[in-house]
C-alpha positions as CSV (number, residue, x, y, z in Angstrom):
1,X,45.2,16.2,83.6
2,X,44.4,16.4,80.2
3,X,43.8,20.0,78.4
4,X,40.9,21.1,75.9
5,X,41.2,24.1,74.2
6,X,37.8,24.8,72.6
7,X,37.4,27.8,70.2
8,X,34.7,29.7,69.5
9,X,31.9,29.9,71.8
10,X,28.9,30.9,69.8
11,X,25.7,29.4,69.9
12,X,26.6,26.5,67.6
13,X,29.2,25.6,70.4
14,X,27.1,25.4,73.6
15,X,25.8,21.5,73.6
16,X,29.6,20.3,72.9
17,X,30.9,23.0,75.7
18,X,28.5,21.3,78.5
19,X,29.5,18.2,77.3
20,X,32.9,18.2,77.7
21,X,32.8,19.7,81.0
22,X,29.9,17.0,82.2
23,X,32.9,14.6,81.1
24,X,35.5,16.6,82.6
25,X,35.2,15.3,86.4
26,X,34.9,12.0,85.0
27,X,38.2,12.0,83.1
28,X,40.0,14.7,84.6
29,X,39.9,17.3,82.1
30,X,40.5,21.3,81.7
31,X,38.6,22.9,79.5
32,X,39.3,26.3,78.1
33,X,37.0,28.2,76.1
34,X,38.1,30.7,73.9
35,X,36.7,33.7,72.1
36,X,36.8,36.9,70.4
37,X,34.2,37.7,72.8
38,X,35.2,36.6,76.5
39,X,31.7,37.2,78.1
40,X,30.4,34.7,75.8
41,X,33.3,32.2,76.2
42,X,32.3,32.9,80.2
43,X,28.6,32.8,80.1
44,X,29.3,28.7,78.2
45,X,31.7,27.9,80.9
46,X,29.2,28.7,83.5
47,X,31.5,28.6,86.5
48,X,32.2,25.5,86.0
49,X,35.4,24.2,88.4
50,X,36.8,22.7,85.7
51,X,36.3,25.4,83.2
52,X,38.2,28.4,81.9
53,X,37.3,31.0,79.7
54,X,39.5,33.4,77.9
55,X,39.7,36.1,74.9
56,X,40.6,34.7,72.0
57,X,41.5,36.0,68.9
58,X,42.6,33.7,66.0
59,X,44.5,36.1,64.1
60,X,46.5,36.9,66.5
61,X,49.7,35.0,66.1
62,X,50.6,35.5,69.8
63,X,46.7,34.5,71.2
64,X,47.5,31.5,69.1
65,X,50.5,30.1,70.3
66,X,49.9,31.0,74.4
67,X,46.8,28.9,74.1
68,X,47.6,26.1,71.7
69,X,51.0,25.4,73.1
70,X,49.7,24.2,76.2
71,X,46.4,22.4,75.7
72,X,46.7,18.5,74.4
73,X,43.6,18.6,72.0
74,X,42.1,21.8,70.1
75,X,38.4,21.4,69.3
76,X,37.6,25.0,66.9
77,X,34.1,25.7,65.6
78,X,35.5,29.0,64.7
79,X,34.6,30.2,60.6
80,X,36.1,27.0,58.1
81,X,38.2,29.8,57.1
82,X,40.2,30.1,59.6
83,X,41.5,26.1,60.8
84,X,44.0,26.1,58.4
85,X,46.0,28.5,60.3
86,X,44.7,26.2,63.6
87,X,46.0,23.2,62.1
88,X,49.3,24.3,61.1
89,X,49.9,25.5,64.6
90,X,48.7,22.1,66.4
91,X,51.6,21.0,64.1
92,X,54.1,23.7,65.5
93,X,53.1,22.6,69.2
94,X,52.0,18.8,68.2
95,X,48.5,19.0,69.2
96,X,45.2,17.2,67.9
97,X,43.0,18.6,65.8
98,X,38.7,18.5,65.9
99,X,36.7,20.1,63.5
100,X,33.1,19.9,62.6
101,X,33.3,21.8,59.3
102,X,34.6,20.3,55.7
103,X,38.2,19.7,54.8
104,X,39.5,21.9,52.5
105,X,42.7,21.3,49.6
106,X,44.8,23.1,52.5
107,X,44.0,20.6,55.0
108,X,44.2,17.5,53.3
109,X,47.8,19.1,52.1
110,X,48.7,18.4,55.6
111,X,47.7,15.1,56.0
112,X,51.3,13.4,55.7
113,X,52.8,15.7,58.6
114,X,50.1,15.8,60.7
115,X,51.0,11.5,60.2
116,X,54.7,12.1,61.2
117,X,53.8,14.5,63.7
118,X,51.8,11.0,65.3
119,X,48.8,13.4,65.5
120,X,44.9,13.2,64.3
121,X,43.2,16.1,62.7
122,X,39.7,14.9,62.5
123,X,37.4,17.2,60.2
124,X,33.6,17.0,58.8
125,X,32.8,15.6,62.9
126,X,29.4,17.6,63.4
127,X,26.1,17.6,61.9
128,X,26.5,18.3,58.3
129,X,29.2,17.2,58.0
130,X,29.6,14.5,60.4
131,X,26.5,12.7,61.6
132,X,25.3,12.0,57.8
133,X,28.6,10.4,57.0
134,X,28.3,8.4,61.0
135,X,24.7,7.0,59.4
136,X,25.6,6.4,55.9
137,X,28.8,4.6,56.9
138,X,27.0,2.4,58.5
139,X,24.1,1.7,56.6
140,X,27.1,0.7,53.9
141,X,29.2,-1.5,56.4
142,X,26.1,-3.6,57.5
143,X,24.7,-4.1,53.6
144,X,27.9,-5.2,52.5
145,X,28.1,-8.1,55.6
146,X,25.5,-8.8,54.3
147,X,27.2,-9.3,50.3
148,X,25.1,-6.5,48.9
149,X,25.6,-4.8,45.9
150,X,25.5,-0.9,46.9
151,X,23.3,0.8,43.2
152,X,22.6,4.2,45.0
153,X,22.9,6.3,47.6
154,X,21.3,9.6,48.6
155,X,22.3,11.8,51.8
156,X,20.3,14.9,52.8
157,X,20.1,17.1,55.7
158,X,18.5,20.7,56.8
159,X,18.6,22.8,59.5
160,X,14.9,23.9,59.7
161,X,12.0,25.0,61.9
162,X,9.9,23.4,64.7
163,X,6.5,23.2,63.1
164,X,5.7,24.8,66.4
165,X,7.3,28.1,65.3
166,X,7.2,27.8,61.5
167,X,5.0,31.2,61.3
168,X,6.2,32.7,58.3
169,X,5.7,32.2,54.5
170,X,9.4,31.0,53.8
171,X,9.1,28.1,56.5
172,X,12.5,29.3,57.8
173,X,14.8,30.8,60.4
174,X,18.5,31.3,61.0
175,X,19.8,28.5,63.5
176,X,23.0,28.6,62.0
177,X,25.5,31.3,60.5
178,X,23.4,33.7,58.5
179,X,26.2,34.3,55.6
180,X,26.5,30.7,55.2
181,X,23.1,30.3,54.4
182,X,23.1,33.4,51.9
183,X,26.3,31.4,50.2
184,X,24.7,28.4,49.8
185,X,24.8,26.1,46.8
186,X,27.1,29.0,44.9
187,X,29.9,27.5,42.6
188,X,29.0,24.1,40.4
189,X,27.2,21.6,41.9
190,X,28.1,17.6,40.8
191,X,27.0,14.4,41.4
192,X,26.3,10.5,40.1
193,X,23.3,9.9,38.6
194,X,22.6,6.2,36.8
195,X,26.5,6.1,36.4
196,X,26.7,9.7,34.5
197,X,28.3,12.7,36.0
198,X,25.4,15.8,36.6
199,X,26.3,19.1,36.8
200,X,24.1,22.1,37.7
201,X,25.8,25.5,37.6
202,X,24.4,27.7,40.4
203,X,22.5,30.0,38.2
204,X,20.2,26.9,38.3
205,X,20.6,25.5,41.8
206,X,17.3,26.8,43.1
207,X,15.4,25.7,40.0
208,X,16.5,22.4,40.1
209,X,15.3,20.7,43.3
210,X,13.7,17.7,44.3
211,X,11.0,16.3,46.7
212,X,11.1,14.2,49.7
213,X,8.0,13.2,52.3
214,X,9.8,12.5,55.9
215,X,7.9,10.6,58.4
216,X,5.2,13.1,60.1
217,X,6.6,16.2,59.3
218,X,6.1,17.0,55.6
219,X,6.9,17.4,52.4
220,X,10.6,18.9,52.3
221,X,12.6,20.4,49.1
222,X,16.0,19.0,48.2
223,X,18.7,21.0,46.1
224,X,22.5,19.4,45.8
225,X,25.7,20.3,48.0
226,X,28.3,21.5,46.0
227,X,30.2,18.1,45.0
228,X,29.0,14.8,46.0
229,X,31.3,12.5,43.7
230,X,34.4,13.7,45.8
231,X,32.6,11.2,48.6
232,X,32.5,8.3,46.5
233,X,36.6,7.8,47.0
234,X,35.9,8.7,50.8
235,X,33.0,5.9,51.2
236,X,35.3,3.2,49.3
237,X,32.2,3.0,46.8
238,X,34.6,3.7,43.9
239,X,34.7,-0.1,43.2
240,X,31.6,-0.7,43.4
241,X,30.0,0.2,40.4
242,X,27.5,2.4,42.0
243,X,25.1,4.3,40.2
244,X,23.7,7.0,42.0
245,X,25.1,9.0,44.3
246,X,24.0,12.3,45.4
247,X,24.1,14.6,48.9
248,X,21.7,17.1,49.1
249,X,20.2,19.9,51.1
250,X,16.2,19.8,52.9
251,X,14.3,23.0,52.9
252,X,10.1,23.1,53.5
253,X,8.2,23.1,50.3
254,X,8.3,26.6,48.8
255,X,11.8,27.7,49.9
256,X,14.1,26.9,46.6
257,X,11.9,29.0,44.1
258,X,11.4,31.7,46.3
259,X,15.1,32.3,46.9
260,X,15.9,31.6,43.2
261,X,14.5,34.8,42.8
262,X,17.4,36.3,45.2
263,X,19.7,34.5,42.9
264,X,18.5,35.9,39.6
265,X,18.9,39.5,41.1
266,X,22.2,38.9,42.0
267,X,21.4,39.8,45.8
268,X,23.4,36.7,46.7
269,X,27.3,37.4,45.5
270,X,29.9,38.4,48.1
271,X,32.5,39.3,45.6
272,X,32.2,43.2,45.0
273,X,31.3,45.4,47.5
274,X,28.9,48.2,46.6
275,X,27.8,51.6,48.3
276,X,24.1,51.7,49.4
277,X,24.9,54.2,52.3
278,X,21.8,56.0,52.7
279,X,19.6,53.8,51.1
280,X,16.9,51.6,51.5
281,X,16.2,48.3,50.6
282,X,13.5,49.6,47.9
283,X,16.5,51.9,46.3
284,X,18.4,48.6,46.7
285,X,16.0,46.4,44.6
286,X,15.8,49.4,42.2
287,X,19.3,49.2,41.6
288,X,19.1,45.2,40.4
289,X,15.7,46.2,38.1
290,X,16.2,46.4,34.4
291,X,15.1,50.2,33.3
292,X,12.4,48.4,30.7
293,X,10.1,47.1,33.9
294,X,11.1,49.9,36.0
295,X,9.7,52.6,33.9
296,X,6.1,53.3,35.1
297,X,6.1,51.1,37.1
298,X,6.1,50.2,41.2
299,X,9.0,48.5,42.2
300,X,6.8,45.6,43.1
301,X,5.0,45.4,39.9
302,X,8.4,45.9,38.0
303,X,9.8,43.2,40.4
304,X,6.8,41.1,39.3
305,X,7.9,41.6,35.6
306,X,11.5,40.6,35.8
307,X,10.9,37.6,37.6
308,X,7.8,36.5,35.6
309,X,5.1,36.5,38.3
310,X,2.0,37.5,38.5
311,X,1.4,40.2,42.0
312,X,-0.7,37.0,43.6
313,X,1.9,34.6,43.6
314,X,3.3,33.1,46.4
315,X,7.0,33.9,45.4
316,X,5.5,37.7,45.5
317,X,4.3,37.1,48.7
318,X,7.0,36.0,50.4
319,X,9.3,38.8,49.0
320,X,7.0,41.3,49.9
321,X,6.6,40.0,53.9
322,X,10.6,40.5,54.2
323,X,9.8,44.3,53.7
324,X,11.9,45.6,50.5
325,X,9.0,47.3,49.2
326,X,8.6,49.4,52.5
327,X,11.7,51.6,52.0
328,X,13.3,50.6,55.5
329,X,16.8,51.7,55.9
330,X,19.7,49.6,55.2
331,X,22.2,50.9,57.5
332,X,25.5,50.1,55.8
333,X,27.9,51.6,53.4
334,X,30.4,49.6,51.7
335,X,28.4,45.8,51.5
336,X,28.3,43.0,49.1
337,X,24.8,42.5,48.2
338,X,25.6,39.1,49.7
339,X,25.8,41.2,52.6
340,X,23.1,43.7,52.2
341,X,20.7,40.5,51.8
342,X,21.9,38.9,54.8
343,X,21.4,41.8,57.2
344,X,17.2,42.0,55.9
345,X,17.1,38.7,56.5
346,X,18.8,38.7,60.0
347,X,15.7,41.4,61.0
348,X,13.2,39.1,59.7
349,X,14.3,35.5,60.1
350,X,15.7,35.5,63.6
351,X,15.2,33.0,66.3
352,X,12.5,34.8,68.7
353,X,11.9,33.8,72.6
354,X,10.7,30.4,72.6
355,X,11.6,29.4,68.8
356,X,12.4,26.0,68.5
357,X,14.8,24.5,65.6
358,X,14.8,21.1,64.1
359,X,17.1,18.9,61.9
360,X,15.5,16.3,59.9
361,X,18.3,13.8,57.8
362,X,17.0,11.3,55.6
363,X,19.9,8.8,53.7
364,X,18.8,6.0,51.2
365,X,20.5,3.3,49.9
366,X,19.6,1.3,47.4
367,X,21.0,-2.3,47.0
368,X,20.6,-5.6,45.2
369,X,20.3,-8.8,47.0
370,X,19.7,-12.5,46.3
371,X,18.6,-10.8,42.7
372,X,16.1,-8.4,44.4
373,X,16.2,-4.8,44.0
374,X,15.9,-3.3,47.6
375,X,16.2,0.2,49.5
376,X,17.3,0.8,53.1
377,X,15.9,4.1,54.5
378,X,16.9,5.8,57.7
379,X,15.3,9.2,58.8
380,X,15.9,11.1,61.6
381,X,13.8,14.1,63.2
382,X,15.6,16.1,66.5
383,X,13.8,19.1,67.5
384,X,14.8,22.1,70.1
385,X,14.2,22.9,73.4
386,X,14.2,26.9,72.3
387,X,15.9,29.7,70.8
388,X,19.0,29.0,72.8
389,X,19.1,25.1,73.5
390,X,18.9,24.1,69.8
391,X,18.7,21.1,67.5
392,X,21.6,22.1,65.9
393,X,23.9,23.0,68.7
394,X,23.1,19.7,70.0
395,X,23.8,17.8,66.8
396,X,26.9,19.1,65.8
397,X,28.4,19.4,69.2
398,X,27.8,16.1,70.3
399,X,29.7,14.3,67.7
400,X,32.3,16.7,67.6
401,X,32.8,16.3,71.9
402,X,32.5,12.5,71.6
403,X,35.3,12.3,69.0
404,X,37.4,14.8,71.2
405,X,36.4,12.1,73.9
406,X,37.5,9.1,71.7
407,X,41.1,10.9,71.1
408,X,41.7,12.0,75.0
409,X,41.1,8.8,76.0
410,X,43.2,6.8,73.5
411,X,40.6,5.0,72.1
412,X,41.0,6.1,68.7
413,X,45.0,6.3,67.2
414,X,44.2,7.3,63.6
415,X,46.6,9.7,62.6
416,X,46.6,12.2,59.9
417,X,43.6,14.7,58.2
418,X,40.9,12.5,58.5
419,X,37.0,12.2,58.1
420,X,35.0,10.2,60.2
421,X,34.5,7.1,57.5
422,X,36.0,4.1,60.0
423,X,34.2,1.9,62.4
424,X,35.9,3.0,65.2
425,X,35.1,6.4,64.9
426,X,31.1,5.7,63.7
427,X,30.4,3.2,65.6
428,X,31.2,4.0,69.5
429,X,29.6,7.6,68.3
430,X,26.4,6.4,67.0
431,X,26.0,4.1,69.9
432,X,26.7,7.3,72.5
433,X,24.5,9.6,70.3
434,X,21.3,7.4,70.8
435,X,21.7,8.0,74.8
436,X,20.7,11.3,73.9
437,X,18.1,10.9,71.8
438,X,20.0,11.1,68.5
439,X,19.2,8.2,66.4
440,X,17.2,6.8,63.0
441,X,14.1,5.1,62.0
442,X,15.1,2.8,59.9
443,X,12.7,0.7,57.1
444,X,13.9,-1.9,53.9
445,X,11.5,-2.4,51.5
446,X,11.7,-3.8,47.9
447,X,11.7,-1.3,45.2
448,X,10.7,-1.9,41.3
């Protein structure tokens, strides 16, 4: 019998939870759940017979090693922060390793003894990362059969709203980790354009977007992920004079300028921690106004000033509907504004009873072929089944279980800190993922 020792059993964890155990019959499997919070580890295992859940607390050295040591393959959606001290103790007890969130320096660092050790550590196998590289991969492998010249390639992906619940005026909800969200886009951001390096310091993240029309569902905002030219090495695309190449990030129309404005008051840095207990949100935004616009004025007029708006602008409007002009209690003491942000928008963007999520992906490629200039698009649109059964859970734990699959099995004997980049990885994954559902509309047109 083979053991799986998943950790963390939030909501982001549910889809590859019951599908691990729907395997587990199949291949003879015990799967152990594991989390800070054991109800929640319970209430995901069900009662299934072939599940086990148990309190689990990563920082605990002890938790660790009882649990590891006796599982064959840890799957962790816990906090990116924390597999680096997961990895280096599926080296101690020579276990593999699934993640579904990037690979840091530290990991990669451990690439050559997680290949003596014999054992995989496969990062970046979720949604974003993991799906986009699945699709893109692909997309490559079949235009170069083909003896196409790769020019450019684009990559974008957002966790959004159902149109069926998109009923506020920043078209958005939390479906994943709120702080994450807050965080986004923060350091320099870099990628290939026409065969020059960009770069666009976060100051101007926000302000620097781009549009996309997908299928039937809109008109969607694009702003960069942090560093796109680290993937050219990953996609073997260094040799192939490629022009473009640029991952990005989809929010609805009217998202990126309306949190710029968070970004120019500073309301989105984690790196001090402030004391507001006491306050409220009005005495917050107070705090972040220049005196010369406060003076005589409203907060929301003086807001209006500093940012540049006029009070009937829709920016305006959509700071005013999150209530920081109604003097509501923050209820902390010690925060980051990072922080303080993130709990207003917890109150005000949650997931309500019968909210559905929905991930929309979109990669191009551009190629030359036969000496005409071509692009290969392939969208995808996955929508919710409600607040609990979502989009997201589904799409990054599928890939992430059906790797785990691939490795219990033995059908799969990469070894090291990998990324899932090969055909044997992509391939039996895509194929599996469009059982459920999961798959791309694909069009190739000639471009100018």
């Amino acid at each position: 019998m083979k053991n799986i020792l998943v950790l963390g059993a939030g909501k982001s964890a549910s889809r590859l939870i019951t599908y691990l155990l729907s395997q587990s019959e199949k291949y003879d499997w015990q799967i152990t759940v594991g989390d800070l919070e054991e109800d929640m580890a319970k209430k995901r295992v069900a009662n299934h017979s072939n599940g086990w859940a148990v309190k689990f607390d990563v920082k605990d050295e002890q938790d660790r090693a009882t649990h590891i040591a006796k599982t064959d393959i840890v799957v962790s959606l816990l906090p990116f922060v924390f597999h680096y001290t997961v990895a280096q103790d599926c080296l101690k007890f020579q276990k593999h390793l699934v993640t579904a969130s990037y690979v840091d320096k530290d990991c990669i660092a451990l690439n050559d003894a997680f290949e003596e050790a014999g054992l995989l550590f496969m990062g970046e196998i979720g949604l974003d990362p993991g799906i986009d590289h699945l699709a893109t991969m692909k997309m490559i492998k079949d235009l170069k059969e083909k003896n196409a010249k790769i020019n450019g390639v684009y990559s974008f992906a957002g966790a959004l709203l159902h149109p069926e619940s998109d009923n506020n005026p920043w078209h958005y909800k939390f479906t994943w980790a709120p702080m994450n969200v807050v965080k986004a886009g923060q350091g320099i951001s870099q990628y290939l354009f026409e065969h020059k390096a960009k770069y666009i310091p976060y100051n101007r993240i926000f302000s620097s977007h781009s549009e996309r029309s997908i299928g039937d569902v809109g008109l969607f905002e694009i702003y960069p992920n942090r560093d796109s030219v680290k993937y050219l090495e990953k996609y073997n695309l260094e040799e192939e004079g490629i022009g473009t190449f640029l991952r990005g990030t989809l929010r609805k129309k009217g998202y990126c300028d309306a949190w710029n404005a968070f970004v120019k008051l500073g309301w989105t840095d984690d790196s001090y921690k402030i004391d507001v207990k006491g306050q409220t949100y009005t005495d917050f935004l107070k705090s972040y106004l220049p005196l010369k616009f406060l003076t005589g004025n409203s907060p929301e007029k003086a807001l209006g000033l500093f940012l540049g708006l006029a009070a009937d602008h829709q920016i305006m409007h959509q700071l005013k509907w999150l209530g920081i002009y109604d003097h509501h209690p923050i209820g902390l003491e010690n925060a980051s504004p990072a922080e303080i942000l993130c709990k207003l928008l917890e109150g005000k963007w949650k997931l309500e009873k019968g909210d559905k999520d929905m991930i929309v992906m979109l990669h191009e490629v551009e190629y030359e072929i036969d000496g005409q200039k071509r692009k290969l698009t392939a969208s995808l649109v996955n929508m919710g089944e409600d607040e609990e059964k979502t989009a997201i859970a589904k799409l990054v734990g599928l890939p992430a279980g059906i790797m785990t699959k691939l490795i219990a099995t033995k059908q799969v004997k990469l070894k090291g800190v990998r990324i899932p980049i090969m055909p044997e990885v992509y391939e039996p994954i895509l194929k599996e993922l469009a059982t459920y559902g999961v798959g791309f509309d694909e069009i190739d047109e000639a471009i100018a």
